[in-house]
N, C-alpha and C positions, 0 to 999 in steps of 0.2 A: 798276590797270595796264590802258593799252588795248589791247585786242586787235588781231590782226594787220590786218583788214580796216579797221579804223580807221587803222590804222599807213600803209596800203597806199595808203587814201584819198586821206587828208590830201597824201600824196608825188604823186598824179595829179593833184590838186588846185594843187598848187601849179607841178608841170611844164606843167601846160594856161595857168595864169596867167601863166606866162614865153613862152610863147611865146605867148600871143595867142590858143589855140585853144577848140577847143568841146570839150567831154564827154557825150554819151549815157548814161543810166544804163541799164542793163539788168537784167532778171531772166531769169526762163524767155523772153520776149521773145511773149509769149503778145496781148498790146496792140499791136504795135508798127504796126499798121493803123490806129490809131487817134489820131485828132489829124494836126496835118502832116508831112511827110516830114521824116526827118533830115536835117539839114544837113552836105554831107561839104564838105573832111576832118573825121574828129572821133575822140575815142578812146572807147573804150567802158569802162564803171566798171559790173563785174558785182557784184549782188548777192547773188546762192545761195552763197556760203560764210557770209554772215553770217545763218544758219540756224537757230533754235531759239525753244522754248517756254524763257523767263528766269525765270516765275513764274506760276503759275495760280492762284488760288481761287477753287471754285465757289460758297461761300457767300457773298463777294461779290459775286460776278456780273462781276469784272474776270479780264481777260489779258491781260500783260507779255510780246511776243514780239519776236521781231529780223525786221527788213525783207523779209530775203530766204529767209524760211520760208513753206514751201507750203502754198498757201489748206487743201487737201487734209488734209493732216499735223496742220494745228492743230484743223480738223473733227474729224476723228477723234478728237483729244483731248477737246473738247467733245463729242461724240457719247458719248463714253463715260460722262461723268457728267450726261448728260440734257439738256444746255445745245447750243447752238447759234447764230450771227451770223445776225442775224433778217431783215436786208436783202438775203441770199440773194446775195454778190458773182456773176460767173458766172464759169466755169469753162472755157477753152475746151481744143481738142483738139488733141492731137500725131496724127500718121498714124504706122503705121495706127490707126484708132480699133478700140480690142477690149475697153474697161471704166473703172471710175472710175481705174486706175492713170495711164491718160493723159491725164486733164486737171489741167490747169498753170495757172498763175497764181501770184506771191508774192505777201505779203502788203504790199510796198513797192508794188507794181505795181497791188493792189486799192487802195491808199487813193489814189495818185496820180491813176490816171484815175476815182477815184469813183464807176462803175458800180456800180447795182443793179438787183437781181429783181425777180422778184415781191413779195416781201415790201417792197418798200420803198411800196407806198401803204396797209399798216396800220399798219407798225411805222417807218416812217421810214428814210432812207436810211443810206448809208455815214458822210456827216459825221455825224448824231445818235451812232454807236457808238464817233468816235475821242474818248478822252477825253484824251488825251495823246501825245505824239511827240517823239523826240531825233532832231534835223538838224541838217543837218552844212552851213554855209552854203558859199558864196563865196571864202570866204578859208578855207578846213578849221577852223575856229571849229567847236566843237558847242554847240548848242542847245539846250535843254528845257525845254518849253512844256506844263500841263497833268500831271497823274498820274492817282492810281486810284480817284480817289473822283469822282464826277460833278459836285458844286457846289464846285469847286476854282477855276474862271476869274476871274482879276481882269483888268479889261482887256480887254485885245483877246484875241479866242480866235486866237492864232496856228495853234495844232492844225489846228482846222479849215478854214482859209486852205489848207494845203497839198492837201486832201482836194480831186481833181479839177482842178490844179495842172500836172500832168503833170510831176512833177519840176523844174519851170522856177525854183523858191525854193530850192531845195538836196534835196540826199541825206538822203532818211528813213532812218533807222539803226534804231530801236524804235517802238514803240506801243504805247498801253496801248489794250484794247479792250472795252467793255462786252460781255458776253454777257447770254442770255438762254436761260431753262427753255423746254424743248422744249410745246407745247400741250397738254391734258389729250385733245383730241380734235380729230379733222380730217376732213373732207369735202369734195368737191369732187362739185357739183353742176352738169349738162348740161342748157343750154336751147337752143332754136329761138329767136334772136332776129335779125329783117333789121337792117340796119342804123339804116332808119326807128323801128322798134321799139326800136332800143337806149338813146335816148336817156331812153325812159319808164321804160324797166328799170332805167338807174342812180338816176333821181330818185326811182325807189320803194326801191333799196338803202340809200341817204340816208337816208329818210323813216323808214324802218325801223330804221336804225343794226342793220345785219346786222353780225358779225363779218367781214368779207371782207381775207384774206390775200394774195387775190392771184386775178385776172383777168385772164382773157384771148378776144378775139374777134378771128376773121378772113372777108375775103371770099373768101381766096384756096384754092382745093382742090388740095392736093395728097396725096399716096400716104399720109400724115400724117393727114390730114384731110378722108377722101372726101365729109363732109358740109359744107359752107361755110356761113357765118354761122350758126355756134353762139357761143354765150356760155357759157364755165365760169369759173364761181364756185368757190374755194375759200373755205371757212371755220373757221376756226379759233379754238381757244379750251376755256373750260370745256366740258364734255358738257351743261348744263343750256342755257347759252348758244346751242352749236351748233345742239341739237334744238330748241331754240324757234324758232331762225333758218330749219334747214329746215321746221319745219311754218308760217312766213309764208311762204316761197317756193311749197312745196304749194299754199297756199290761193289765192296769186294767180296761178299757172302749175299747171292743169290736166296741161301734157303737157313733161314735168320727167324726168329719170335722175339717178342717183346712182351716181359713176364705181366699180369696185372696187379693187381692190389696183393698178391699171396706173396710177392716178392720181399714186403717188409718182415712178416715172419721167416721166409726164406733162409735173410741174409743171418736174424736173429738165432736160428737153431745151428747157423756155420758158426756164426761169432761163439753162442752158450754151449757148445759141444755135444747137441741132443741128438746127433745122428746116431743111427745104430752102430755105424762106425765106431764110435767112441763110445758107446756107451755099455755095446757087448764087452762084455771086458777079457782081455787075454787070461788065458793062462796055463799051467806049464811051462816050457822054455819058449811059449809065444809071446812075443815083444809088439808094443807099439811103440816106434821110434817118430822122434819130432828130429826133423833134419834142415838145418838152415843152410843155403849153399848162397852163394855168387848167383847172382842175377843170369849171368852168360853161362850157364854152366849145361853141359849136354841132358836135354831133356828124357834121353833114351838112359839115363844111365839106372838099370833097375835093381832096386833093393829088397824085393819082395812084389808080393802077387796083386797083393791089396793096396791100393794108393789114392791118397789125395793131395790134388797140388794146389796151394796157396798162393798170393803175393807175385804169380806171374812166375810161378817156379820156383821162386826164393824160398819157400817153408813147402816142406815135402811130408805128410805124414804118411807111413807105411808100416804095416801088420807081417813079420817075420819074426822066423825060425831061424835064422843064418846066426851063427858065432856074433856074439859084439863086436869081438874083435876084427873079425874079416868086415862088419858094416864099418864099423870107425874107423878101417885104415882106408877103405874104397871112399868114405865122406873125407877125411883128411887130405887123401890127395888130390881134391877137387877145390881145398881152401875152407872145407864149409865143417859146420860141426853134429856132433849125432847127439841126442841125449833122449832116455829111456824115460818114457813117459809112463805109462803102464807097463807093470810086469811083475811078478810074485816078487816078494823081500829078499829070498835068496837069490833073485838074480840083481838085484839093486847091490845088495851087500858086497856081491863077489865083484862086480863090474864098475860100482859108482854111475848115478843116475848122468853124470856131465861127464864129457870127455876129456880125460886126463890130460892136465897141463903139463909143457916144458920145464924145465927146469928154472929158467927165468923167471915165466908165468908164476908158477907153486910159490919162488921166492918173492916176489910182490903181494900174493896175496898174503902168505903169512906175515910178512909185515906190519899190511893194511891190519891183520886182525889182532897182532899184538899193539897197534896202537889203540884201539877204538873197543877192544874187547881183550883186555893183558891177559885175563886170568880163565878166557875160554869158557864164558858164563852162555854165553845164547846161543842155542840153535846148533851144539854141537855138532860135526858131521854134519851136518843135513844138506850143506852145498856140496864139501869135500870132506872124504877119510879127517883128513890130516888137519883140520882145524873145526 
């Protein structure tokens, strides 16, 4: 028998088709900065009643949850038997901020815009952990692509298609989600590295095959970070692993720290976005750009004044004034992509928050979204203009 929200759906689903209109999905509404503006009129299709853990087993390392259950609530579940989502979604904050009670986020909301932490340049991002999903298309059709075992895909991995989607293919209803055992041991190690210097320090990381969980470097000093252009390394893994790792770090860096117990809120304020960084918010024609490049990509290449590097240089955030257009053709010919994170609605509007597809591209996705969404009921726009 379906449940009500299922029930509740389908019926919004099919009043938005009669009349012509759009539907916004929402959760805690924790994203909703993120991607383009809503397009009004439209109705909104909350998901926080379709709330809970369906099924967990830690021995397989899978969890059966419904959409609109809190990032939060299923950690804790995982927490409890050692396991944890290893791409680290993040987490953001209600006002007032006073503890982990108020940061929000579903888990429909984390798989749609596909954000990840720190953890996603050891362990891989948010699509590596969906192994399955029931969506609710177009027409209130449900869907069910993938289950709990990992080599289940024949075909197209439709799962993963919706992962970073923005809801724009239909309403995630479940997911099945790989977990993983918590590390046997963690450290996070403090170096002095300018920027010039940084690029040698990753290719000796490489070189080394250090366990690194997660990095982070900035030029910008703030109340956070009265020392600027530091590099921390987290590493994680076996104990045997670790301490090998920090005694190559030792050997090649003379003048090296090794964070204490502050290092776990540390990593937590990089993954939840609570640096001032992110939190002073732009505005005017000021931009904060989320920039993904190639791993090999020149570390010197600069986009603005303000910057913090991710993922060993693979995710680049940087606070600029410069044209869109001169950022995304300088990210374009490095291979990598630029997309508008923060910045007022009129420059979302004029620019589009993702950077503009080929002509190939654009034809693939409208495709994908005449099949799975005919009549351009969800999320209109919010990925792209044009769908």
């Amino acid at each position: 028998m379906e449940n009500s929200f299922i029930t509740d759906s389908r019926q919004l689903i099919e009043e938005a088709r009669n009349r012509r209109s759009n539907i916004v999905i929402t959760g805690h509404n924790s994203k909703r900065f993120y991607g383009n503006p809503d397009i009004s009129p439209h109705t909104q299709l909350n998901t926080t009643t379709n709330d809970g853990i369906i099924d967990y087993d830690p021995s397989e390392l899978v969890v059966r949850v419904r959409s609109g259950t809190s990032i939060i609530n299923l950690e804790k579940e995982l927490f409890s038997r050692n396991q944890f989502l290893n791409f680290e979604p993040p987490r953001f904050k209600t006002e007032p901020v006073s503890g982990l009670e108020d940061r929000v986020g579903t888990v429909g909301g984390m798989i749609a815009s596909g954000l990840s932490g720190p953890g996603r340049f050891f362990h891989g991002g948010c699509r590596e952990s969906v192994l399955g999903l029931t969506v609710m298309d177009g027409t209130g059709k449900l869907m069910r692509f993938g289950g709990s075992v990992i080599k289940n895909v024949a075909g197209y991995d439709i799962s993963r298609l919706n992962v970073g989607a923005l809801g724009c293919l239909g309403l995630i209803t479940e997911a099945f989600l790989r977990t993983y055992p918590q590390p046997q041991s963690e450290i996070t190690v403090e170096l002095g590295v300018s920027r010039k210097e940084l690029s040698e320090t990753i290719k000796f990381c490489y070189v080394e095959q250090l366990p690194i969980s997660g990095s982070f470097w900035t030029n910008v000093e703030t109340e956070e970070f009265q020392k600027k252009e530091k590099l921390y390394i987290r590493l994680s893994g076996k104990e045997a692993m670790v301490s090998y790792a920090l005694k190559k770090i030792s050997e090649k860096f003379k003048h090296h720290s090794v964070m204490d117990n502050c290092a776990t809120g540390f990593w937590s304020s990089i993954r939840d976005q609570n640096l001032k960084f992110f939190t002073d918010k732009v505005s005017g024609n000021n931009i904060l750009w989320r920039i993904s490049v190639p791993l090999a990509t020149d570390i010197n290449l600069v986009l603005g004044e303000d910057m913090i590097f991710e993922w060993m240089g693979a995710l680049r955030w940087v606070k600029s004034k410069e044209s869109p257009l001169s950022i995304r053709e300088k990210v374009a010919q490095v291979g990598g992509h630029a997309t508008i994170y923060y910045a007022s609605q009129s420059i979302k509007e004029q620019h589009g928050s993702f950077s503009p597809l080929g002509d190939a591209s654009k034809r693939v996705h409208l495709n994908l979204k005449k099949v799975f969404d005919p009549e351009n009921v969800f999320n209109k726009g919010r990925l792209y203009h044009f769908m």
